[in-house]
Each structure stands twice: as C-alpha cells, then as structure tokens.
N, C-alpha and C positions, 0 to 999 in steps of 0.2 A: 504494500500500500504506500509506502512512505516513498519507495523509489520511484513509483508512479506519480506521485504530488509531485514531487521534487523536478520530474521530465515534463511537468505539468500538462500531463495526459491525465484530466479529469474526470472521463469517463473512468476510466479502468481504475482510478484510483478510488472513487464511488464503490465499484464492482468488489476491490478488493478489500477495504472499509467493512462492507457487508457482508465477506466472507468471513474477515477477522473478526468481527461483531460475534456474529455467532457462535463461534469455538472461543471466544474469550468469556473470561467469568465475569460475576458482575460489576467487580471490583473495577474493570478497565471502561465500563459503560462513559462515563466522561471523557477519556483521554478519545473516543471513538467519536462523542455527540463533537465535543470540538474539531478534529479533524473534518467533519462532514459540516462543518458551519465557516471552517476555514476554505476547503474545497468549493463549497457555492458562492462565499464570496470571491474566490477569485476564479472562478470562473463568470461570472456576473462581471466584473473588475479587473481583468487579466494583471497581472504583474509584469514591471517595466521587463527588458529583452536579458538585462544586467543580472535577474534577480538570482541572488545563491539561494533561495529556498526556505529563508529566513519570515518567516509572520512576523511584520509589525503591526501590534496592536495600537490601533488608532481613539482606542478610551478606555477606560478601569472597568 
C-alpha cells in the first residue's frame, strides 16, 4: 500500500489499503482510516511533480 501512495498510483493504493484493512487487527483501524483520507485528498489535490511522499498536514 505504502509503495503504491508513495508512486502515487491511487487506485491501487485504495485497493491495497482495503486489503491490508482486512487482515489487520483493530488496533491499526486508524493508521488505515488516515491513509484512505490522505489518499483522497491527494488524489482530489495531486501533489506538486517534487513531492518525496511526505503529508503535510495543513491544520491540527
């Protein structure tokens, strides 16, 4: 999943989010709903050509 965000191939990175979802226990439920909140905003908001893969959070 991560290596997929990071190539910012957002589909697959969706696809595999929701693979890792599943076989993960409950305990990682956040670290997954963020990544799928990260993913639709930049997909929504592409990130500039430069970008290392880095989320800046733009509020608290």
């Amino acid at each position: 999943m991560l290596e997929a965000y990071r190539r910012r191939n957002w589909p697959e990175a969706r696809e595999s989010l929701a693979r890792c979802r599943n076989d993960a226990p409950d305990l990682l439920k956040t670290f997954f709903d963020l990544y799928e909140e990260r993913i639709n905003d930049n997909e929504a908001d592409p990130p500039p050509d430069d970008w290392d893969g880095v989320y800046v959070a733009l509020t608290k």
